[in-house]
Short mmCIF file of the C-alpha atoms (twelve columns), coordinates in Angstrom:
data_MODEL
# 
_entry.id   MODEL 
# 
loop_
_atom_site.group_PDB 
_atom_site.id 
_atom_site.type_symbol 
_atom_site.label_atom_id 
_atom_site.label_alt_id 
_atom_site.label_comp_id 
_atom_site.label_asym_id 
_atom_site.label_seq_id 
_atom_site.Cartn_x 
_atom_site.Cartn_y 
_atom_site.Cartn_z 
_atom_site.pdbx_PDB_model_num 
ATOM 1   C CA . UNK A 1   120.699 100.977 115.729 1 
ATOM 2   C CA . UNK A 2   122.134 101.452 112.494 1 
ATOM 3   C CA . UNK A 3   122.159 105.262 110.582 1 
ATOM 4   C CA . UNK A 4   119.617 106.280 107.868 1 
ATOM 5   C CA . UNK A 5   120.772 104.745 104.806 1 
ATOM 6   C CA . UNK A 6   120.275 106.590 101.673 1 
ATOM 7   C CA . UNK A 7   118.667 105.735 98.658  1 
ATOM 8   C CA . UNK A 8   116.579 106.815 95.510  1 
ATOM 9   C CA . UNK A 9   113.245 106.126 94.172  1 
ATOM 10  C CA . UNK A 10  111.884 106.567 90.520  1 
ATOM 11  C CA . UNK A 11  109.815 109.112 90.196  1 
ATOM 12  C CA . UNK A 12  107.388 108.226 87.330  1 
ATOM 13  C CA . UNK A 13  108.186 110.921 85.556  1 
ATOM 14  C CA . UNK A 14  108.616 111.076 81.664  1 
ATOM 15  C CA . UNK A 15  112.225 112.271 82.334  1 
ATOM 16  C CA . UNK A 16  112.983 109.378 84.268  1 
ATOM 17  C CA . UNK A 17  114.251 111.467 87.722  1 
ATOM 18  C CA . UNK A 18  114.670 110.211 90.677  1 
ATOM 19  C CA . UNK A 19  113.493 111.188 94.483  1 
ATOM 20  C CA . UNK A 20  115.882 110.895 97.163  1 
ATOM 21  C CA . UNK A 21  114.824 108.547 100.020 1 
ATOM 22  C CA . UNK A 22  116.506 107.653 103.744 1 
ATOM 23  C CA . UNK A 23  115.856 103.948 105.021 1 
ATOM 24  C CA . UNK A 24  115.985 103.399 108.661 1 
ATOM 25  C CA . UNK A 25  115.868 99.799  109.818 1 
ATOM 26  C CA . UNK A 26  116.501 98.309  112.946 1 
ATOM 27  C CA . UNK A 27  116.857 94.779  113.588 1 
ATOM 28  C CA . UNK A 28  113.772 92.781  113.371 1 
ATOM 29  C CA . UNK A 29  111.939 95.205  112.121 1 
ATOM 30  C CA . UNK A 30  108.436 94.033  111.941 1 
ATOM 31  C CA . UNK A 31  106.891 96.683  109.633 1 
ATOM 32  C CA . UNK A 32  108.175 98.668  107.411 1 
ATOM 33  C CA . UNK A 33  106.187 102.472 106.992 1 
ATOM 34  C CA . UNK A 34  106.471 104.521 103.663 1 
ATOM 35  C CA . UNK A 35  106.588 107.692 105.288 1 
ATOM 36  C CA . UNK A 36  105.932 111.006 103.037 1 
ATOM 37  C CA . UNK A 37  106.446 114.510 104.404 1 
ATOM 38  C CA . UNK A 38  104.659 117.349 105.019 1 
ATOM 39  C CA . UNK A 39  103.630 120.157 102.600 1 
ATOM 40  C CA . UNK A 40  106.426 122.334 104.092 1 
ATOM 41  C CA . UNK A 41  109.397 121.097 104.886 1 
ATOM 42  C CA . UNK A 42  111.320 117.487 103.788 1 
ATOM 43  C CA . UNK A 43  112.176 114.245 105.115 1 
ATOM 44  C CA . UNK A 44  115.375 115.797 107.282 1 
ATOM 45  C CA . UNK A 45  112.888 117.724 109.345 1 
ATOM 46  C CA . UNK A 46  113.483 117.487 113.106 1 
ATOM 47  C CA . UNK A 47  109.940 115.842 113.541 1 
ATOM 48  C CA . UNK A 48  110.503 113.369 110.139 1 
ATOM 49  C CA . UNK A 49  113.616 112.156 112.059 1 
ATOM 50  C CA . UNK A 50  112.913 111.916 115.217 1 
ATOM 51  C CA . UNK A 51  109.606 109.964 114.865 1 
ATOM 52  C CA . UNK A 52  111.631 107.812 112.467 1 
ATOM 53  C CA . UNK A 53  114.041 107.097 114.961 1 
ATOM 54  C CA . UNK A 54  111.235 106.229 118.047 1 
ATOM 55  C CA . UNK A 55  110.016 103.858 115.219 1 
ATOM 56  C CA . UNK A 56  112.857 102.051 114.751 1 
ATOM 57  C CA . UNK A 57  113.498 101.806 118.769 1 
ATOM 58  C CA . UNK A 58  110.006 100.144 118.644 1 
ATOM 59  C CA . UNK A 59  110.588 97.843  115.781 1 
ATOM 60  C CA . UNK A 60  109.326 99.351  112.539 1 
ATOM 61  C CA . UNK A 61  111.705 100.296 109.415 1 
ATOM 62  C CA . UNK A 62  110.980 103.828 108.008 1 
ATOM 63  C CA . UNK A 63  111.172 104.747 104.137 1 
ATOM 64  C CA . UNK A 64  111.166 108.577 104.193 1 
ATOM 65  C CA . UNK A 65  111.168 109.983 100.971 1 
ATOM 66  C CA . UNK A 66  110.592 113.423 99.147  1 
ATOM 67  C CA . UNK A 67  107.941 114.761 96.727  1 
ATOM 68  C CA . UNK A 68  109.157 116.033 93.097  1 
ATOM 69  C CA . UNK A 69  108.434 119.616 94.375  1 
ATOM 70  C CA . UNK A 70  110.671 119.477 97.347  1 
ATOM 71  C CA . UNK A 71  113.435 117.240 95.694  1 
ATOM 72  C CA . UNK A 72  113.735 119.916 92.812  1 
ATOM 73  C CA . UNK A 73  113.823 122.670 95.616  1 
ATOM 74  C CA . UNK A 74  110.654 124.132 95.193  1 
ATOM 75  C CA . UNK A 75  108.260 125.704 97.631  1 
ATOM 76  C CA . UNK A 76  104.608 124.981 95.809  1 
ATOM 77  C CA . UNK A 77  103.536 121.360 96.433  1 
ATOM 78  C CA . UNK A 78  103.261 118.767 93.784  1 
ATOM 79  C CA . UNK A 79  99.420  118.741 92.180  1 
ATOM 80  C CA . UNK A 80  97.713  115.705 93.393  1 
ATOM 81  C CA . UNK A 81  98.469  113.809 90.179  1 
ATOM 82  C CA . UNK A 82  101.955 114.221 90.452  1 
ATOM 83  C CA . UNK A 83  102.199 113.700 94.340  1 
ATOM 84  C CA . UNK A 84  99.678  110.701 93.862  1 
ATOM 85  C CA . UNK A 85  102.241 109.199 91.178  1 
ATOM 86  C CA . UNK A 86  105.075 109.616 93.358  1 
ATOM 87  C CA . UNK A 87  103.363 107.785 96.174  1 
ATOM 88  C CA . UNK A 88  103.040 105.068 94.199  1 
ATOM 89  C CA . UNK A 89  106.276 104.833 93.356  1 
ATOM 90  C CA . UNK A 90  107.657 105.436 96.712  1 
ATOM 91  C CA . UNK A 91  105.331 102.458 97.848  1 
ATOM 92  C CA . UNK A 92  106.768 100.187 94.753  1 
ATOM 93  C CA . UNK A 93  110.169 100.972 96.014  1 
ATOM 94  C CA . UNK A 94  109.227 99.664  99.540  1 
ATOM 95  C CA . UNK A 95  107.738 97.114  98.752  1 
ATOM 96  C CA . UNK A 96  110.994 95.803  96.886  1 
ATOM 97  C CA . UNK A 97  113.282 96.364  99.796  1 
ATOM 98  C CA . UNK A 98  110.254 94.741  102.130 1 
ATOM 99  C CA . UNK A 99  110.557 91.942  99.723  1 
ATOM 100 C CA . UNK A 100 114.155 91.637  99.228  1 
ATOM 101 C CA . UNK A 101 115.484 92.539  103.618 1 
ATOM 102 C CA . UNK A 102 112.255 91.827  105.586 1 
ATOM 103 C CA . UNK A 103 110.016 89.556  103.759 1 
ATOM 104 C CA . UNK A 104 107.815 88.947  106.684 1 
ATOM 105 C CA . UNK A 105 107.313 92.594  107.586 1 
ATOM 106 C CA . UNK A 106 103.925 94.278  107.233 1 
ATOM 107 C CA . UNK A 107 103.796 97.034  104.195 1 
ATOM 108 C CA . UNK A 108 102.625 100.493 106.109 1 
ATOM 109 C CA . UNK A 109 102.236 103.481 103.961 1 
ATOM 110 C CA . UNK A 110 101.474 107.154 104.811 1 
ATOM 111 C CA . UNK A 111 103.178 110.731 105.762 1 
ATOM 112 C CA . UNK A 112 102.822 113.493 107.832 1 
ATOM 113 C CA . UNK A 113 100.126 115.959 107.146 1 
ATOM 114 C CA . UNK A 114 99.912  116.828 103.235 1 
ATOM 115 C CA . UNK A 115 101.986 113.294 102.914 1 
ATOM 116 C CA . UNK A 116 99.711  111.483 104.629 1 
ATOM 117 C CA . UNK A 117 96.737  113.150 102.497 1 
ATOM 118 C CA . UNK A 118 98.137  112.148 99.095  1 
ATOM 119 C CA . UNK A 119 99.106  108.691 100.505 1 
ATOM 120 C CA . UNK A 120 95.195  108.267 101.401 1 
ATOM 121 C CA . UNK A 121 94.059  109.564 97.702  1 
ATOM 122 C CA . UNK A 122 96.665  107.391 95.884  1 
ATOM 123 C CA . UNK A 123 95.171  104.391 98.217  1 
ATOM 124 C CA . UNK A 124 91.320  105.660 97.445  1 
ATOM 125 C CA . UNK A 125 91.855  105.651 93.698  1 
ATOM 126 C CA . UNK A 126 92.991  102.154 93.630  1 
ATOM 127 C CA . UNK A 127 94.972  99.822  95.618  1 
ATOM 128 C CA . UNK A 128 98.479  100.369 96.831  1 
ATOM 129 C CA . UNK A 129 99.576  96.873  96.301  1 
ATOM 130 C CA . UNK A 130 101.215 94.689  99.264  1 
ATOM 131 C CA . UNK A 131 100.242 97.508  101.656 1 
ATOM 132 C CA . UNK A 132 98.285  96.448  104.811 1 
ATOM 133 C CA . UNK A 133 97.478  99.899  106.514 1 
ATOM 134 C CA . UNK A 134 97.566  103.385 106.313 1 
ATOM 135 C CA . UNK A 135 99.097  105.380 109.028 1 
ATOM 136 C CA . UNK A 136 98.103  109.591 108.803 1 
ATOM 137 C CA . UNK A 137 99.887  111.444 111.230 1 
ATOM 138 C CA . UNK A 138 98.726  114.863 111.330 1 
ATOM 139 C CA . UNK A 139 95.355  114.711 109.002 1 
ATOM 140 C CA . UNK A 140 94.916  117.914 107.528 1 
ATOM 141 C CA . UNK A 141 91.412  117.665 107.431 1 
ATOM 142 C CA . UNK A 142 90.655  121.327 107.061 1 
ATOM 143 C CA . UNK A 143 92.282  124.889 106.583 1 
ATOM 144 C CA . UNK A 144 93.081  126.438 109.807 1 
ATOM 145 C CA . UNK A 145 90.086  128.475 110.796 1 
ATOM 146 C CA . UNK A 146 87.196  126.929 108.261 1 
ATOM 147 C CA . UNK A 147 86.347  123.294 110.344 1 
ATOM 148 C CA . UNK A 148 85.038  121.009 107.742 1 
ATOM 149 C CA . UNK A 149 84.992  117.443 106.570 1 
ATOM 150 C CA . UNK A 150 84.983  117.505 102.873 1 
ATOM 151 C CA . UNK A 151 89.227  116.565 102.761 1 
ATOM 152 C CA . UNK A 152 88.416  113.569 104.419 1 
ATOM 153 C CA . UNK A 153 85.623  111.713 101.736 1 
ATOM 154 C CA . UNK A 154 88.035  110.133 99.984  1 
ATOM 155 C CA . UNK A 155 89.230  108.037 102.849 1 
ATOM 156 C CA . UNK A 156 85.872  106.225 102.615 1 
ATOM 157 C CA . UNK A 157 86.469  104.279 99.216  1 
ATOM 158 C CA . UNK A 158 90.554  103.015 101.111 1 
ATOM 159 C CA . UNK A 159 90.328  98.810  101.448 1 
ATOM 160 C CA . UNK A 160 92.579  98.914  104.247 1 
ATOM 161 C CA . UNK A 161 92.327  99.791  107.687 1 
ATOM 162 C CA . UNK A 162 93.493  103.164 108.456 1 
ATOM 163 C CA . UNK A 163 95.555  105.072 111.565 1 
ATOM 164 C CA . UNK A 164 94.852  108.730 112.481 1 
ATOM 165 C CA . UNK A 165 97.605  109.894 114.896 1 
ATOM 166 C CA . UNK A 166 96.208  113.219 115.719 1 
ATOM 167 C CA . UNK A 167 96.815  116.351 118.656 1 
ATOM 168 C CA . UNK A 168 94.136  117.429 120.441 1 
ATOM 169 C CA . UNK A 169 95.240  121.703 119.265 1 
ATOM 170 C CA . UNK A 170 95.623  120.464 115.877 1 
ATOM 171 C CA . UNK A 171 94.021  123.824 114.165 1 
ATOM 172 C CA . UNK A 172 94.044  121.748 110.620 1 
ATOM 173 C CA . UNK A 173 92.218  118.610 111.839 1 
ATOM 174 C CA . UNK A 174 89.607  118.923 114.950 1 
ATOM 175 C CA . UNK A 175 89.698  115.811 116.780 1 
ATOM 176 C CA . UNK A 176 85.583  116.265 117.084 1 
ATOM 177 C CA . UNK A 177 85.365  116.308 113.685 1 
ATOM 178 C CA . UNK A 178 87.816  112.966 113.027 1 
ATOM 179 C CA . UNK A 179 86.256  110.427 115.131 1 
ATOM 180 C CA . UNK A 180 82.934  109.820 113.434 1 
ATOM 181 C CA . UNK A 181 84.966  109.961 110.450 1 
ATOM 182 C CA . UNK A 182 87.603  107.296 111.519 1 
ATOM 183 C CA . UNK A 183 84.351  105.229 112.967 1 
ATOM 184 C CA . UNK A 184 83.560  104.944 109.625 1 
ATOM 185 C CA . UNK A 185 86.496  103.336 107.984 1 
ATOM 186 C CA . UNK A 186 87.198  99.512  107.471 1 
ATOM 187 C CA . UNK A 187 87.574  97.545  110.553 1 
ATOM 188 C CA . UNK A 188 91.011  97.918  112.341 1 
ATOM 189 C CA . UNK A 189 91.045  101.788 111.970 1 
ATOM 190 C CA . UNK A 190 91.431  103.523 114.779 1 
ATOM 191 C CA . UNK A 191 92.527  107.132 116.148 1 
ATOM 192 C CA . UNK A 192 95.385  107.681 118.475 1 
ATOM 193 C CA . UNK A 193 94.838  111.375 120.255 1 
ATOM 194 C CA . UNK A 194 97.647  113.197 121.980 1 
ATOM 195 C CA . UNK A 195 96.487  115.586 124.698 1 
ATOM 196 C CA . UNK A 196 97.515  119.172 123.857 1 
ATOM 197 C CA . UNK A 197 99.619  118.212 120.768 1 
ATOM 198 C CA . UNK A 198 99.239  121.029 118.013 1 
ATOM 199 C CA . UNK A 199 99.554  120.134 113.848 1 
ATOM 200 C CA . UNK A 200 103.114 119.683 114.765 1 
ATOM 201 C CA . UNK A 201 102.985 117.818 117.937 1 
ATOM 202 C CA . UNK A 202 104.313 119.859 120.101 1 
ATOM 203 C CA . UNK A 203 102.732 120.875 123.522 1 
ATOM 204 C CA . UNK A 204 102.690 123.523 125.798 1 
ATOM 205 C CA . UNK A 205 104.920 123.439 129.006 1 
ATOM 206 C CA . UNK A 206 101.799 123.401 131.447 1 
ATOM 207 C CA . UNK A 207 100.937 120.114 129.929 1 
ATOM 208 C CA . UNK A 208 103.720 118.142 131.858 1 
ATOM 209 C CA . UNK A 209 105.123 116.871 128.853 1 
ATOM 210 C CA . UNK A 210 107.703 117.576 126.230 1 
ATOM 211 C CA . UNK A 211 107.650 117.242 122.402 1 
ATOM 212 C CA . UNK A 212 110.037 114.331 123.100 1 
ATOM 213 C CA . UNK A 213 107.458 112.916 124.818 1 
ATOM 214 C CA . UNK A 214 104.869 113.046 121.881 1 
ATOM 215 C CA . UNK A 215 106.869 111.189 119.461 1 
ATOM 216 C CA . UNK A 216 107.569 108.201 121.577 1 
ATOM 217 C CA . UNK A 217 104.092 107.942 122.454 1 
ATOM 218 C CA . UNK A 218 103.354 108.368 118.406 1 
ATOM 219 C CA . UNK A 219 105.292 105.269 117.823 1 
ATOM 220 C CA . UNK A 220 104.494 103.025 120.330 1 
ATOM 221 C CA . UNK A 221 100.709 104.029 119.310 1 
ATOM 222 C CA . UNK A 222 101.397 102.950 115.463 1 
ATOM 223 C CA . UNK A 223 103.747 99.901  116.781 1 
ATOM 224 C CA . UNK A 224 100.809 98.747  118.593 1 
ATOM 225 C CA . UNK A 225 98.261  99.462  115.873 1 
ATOM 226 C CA . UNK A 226 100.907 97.699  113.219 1 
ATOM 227 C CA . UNK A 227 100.736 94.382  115.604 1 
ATOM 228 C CA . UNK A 228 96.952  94.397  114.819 1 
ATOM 229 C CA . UNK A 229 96.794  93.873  111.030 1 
# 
């Protein structure tokens, strides 16, 4: 398997900046996934990577990429405007090197946690064009200690089936509270659970498995789900 190669994506902004981006694609990729990161740490994190990686060993192409906030070095995330801009931009840029190195490859687009949550509003507002899915891993459906749904309207008005990869001790998105939401969505959504996985998928020892575990399980559940659509 080849290394992450880097590149850059416009921003959108009026000052013309760019966002730094890392392209992983194996050979024969048959997806490619726009993956944004999480509210608190970048696309080098140890999770970012290593899921990108078990993607690539099952056949999909990863476009990590970073939001203005964390590019510029900031801690305070992007307001949805901003983060919903750079999503589509991100997506534009993906869908250029879909076009251009693996024209037959399905468009995927989505992100870890807060990632995933801004690729779902950019996607409710209006159509993310050449995408075919939308893969959250992580949902943040709720603060940690106030259970609620209200995060997770929006995902009603997205025209494309949609992917929730959540753990079952995920404190920011109760797994009760998902699956009538998910049951909802346009046909060929689904929810992949991992047993004992917290909001950063990793478990406890007495589970009998190992964070390493987790993430190969993650992407062979969104390989499988990206053969569907």
């Amino acid at each position: 398997m080849s290394e992450s190669e880097p590149l850059r994506v416009a921003a959108g902004s009026p000052e013309g900046s760019e966002l730094p981006a890392l392209l992983l694609m194996p050979e024969k990729a048959t997806a490619l996934l726009v993956f944004a990161h999480g509210a608190g740490a970048g696309m080098r994190h140890p999770f970012m990577e290593s899921l990108a990686v078990a993607l690539a060993e099952a056949g999909l192409a990863t476009l990590r990429w970073e939001f203005p906030y964390m590019a510029a070095g900031r801690r305070r995330p992007d307001r949805p405007p901003a983060a919903v801009a750079a999503v589509r931009q991100a997506v534009d840029a993906a869908r250029r090197v879909r076009d251009d190195r693996i024209p037959r490859a399905r468009l995927i687009a989505g992100g870890k946690s807060f990632g995933g949550r801004m690729t779902s509003t950019a996607a409710s507002e209006s159509h993310l064009e050449g995408v075919a899915g939308l893969a959250l891993v992580g949902f943040p459906l709720h603060p940690v200690g106030r259970p609620g749904s209200d995060r997770a309207a929006h995902l009603l008005s997205v025209d494309v089936p949609v992917l929730v990869l959540q753990g079952t001790r995920d404190k920011m998105g109760a797994v009760e509270l998902l699956e009538p939401i998910v049951a909802t969505l346009p046909h060929g959504s689904s929810l992949h659970i991992e047993d004992d996985a917290d909001h950063g998928f990793h478990v406890r020892k007495r589970s009998g498995r190992e964070d390493a575990d987790v993430v190969r399980s993650l992407a062979r559940g969104l390989a499988r789900w990206a053969d569907t659509l």
